[in-house]
C-alpha positions as CSV (number, residue, x, y, z in Angstrom):
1,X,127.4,240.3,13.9
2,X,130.2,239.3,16.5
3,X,129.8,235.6,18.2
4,X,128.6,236.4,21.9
5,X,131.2,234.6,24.6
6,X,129.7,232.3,27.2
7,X,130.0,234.9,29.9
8,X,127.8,237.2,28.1
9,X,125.3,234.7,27.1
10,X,125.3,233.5,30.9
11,X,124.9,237.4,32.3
12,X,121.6,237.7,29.5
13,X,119.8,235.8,32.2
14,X,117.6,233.3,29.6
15,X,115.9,230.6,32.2
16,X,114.5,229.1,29.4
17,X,117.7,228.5,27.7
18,X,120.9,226.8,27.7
19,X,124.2,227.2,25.8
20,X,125.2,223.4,24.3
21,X,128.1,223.4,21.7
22,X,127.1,226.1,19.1
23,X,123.8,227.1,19.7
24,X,120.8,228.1,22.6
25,X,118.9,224.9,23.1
26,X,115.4,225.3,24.8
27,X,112.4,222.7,25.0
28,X,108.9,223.2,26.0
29,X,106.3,221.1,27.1
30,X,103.0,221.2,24.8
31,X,99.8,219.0,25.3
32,X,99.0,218.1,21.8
33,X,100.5,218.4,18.4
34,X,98.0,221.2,17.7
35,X,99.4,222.9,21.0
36,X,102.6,222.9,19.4
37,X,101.6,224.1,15.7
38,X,100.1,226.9,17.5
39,X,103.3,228.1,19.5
40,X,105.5,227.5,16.2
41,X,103.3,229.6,14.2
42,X,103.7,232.0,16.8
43,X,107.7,232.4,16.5
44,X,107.2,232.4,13.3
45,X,105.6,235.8,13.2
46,X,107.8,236.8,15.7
47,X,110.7,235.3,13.8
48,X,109.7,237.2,10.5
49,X,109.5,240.7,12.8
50,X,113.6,240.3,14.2
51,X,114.4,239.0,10.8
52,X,115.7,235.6,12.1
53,X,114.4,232.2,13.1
54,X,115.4,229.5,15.3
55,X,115.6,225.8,14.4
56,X,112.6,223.8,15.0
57,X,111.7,220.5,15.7
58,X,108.2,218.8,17.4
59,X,108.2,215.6,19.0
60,X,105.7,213.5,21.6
61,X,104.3,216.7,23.7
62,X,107.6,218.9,23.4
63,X,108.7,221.1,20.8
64,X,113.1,221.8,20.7
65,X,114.1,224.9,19.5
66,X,117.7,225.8,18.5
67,X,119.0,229.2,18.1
68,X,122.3,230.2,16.5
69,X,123.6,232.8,13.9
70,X,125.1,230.9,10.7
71,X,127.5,234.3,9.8
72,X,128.7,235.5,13.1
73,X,131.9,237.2,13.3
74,X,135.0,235.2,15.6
75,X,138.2,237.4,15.6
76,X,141.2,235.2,16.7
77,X,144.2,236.3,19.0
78,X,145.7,238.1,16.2
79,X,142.7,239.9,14.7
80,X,142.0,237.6,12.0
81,X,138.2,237.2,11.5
82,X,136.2,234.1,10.7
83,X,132.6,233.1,9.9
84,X,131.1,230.9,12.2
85,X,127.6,229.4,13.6
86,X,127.3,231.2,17.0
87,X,124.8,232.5,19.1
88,X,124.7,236.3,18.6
89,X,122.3,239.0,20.3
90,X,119.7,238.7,17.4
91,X,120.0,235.0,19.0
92,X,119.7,236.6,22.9
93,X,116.6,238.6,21.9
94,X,114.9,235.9,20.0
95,X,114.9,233.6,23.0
96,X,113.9,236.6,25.0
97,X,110.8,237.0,22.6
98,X,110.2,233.3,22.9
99,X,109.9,233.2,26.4
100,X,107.2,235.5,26.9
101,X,105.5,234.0,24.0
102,X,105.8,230.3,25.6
103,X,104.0,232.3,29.1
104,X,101.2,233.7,26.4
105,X,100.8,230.3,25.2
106,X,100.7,229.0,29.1
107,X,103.9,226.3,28.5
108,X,106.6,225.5,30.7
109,X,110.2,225.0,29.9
110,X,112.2,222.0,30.3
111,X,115.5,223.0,30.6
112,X,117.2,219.9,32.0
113,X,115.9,217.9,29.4
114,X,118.4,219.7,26.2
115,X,121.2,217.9,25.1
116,X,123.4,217.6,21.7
117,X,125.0,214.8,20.6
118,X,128.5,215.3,18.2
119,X,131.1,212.8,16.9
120,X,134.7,213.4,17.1
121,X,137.2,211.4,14.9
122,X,141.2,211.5,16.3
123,X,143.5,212.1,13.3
124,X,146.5,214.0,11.9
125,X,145.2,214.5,8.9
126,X,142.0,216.7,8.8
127,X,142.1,218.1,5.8
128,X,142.9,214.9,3.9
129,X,140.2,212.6,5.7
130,X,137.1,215.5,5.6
131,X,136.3,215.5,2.1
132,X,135.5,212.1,2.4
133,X,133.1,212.3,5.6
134,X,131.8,215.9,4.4
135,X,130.6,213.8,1.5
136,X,129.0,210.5,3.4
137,X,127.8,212.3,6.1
138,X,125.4,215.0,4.3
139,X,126.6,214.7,0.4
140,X,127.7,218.2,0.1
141,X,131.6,219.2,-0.2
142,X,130.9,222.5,1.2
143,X,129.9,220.8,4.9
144,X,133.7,220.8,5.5
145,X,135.0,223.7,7.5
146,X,130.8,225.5,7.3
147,X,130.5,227.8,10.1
148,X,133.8,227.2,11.6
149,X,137.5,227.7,11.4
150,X,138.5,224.2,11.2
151,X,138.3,221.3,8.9
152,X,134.7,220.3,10.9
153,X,132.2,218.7,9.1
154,X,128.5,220.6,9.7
155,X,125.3,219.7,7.7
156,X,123.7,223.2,7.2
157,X,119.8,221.4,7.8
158,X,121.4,219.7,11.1
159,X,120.4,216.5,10.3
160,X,123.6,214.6,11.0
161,X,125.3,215.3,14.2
162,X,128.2,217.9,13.8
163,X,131.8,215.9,13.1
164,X,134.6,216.7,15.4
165,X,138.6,216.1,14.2
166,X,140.9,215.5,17.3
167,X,144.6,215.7,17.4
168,X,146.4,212.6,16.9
169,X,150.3,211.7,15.8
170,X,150.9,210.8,12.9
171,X,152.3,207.5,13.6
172,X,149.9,206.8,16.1
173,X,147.1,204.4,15.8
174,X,144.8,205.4,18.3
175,X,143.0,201.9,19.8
176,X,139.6,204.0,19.6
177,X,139.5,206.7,17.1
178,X,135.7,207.6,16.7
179,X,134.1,208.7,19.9
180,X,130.6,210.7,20.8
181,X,130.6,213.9,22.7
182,X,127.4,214.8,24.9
183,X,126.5,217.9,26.1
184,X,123.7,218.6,28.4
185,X,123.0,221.4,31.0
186,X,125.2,221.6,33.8
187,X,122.6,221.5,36.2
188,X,122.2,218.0,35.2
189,X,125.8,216.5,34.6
190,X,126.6,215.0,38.4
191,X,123.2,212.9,37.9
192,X,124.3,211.6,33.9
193,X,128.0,210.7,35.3
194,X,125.8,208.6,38.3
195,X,123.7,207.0,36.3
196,X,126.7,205.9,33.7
197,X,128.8,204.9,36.6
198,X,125.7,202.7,38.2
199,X,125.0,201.3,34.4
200,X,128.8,199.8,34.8
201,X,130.6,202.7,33.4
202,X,133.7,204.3,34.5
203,X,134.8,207.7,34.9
204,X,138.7,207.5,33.1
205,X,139.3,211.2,33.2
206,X,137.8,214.4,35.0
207,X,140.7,216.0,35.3
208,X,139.0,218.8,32.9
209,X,136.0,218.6,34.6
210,X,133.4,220.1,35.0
211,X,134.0,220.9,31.4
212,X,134.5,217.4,29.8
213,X,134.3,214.1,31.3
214,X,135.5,211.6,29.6
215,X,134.3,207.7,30.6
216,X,134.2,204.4,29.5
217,X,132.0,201.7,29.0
218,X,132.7,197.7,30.0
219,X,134.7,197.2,26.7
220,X,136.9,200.2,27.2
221,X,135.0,202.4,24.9
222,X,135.3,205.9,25.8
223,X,132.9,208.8,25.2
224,X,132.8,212.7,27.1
225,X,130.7,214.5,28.4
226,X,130.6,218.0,27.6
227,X,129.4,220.7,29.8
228,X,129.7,224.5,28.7
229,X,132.3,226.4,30.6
């Protein structure tokens, strides 16, 4: 099934829902645990009638939900076709189904509050260094280029955060070479760049903004803040 592009996941009109890296992120507000087995066990069923799920996880009086396609199709400039993790319209009309059930189930949405967290690692030799972090990171050789093009590192369970490799010389020794990459709603970026900046941070580059921000903490340590185009 083809990858959907953001303007086409933005023009689907999900409330609920927000496109973070790879995948629709949603979160709803439940009383109880019980609340919250309840609405799981519903998109199950609902899950088992479109023939696919979304990722699930419960915590203090919210359950997060993640939906993405782990074979959709990405065609390149020159027709070439890959397999990647992507939302797709079996993803579009899952969260559509999940919306109304959330209303059945009388629980709101907390849009504002998603956000993924991802490493990125500046080097100029991807395919040389990602065996090694496939392996520590989730044990599985196969991690290394899943569900993408690249030489990315991606535990299948999404335990681990994804693993990023960024473009460095080869003779270079970048000061900083390991940084984390946030990505929240944009909705909510302006008031996460604030509240950095009055923690002590500073912004070092927006010239890509509102897409990435990249700052810096007291010590020069830089991370970015992602927000999707």
């Amino acid at each position: 099934m083809d990858m959907l592009k953001s303007d086409e996941i933005t023009a689907a009109g999900l409330t609920d829902w927000r496109k973070l890296a790879q995948g629709l992120h949603a979160r709803y507000l439940v009383d109880d645990f019980a609340a919250g087995a309840r609405f799981v066990t519903a998109l199950g069923e609902a899950g088992d009638a479109l023939g696919h799920h979304p990722r699930v996880s419960m915590g203090k009086g919210c359950v997060d939900l993640k939906l993405v396609t782990d074979d959709a199709i990405y065609r390149d400039d020159d027709g070439t076709e890959y397999v990647i993790e992507w939302p797709t319209q079996q993803d579009v009309d899952l969260a559509r189904r999940i919306t109304e059930i959330a209303v059945d189930h009388t629980l709101k949405a907390d849009p504002t509050s998603v956000s993924v967290v991802e490493l990125g690692l500046d080097t100029a030799r991807s395919g040389t260094i990602a065996p090694v972090w496939a392996a520590l990171l989730t044990g599985n050789a196969e991690a290394q280029g899943h569900g993408s093009p690249g030489d990315e590192i991606r535990d299948a369970t999404g335990r681990v955060p994804n693993l990023w490799f960024g473009e460095a010389g080869a003779d270079e020794t970048p000061r900083q070479r390991f940084h984390v990459e946030v990505y929240v709603p944009a909705e909510v970026a302006e008031q996460r760049i604030a509240a950095v900046v009055a923690a002590g941070g500073t912004v070092v580059d927006d010239s890509d903004a509102p897409s990435l921000t990249v700052i810096a903490d007291q010590d020069g340590n830089t991370g970015v803040l992602c927000v999707e185009g």
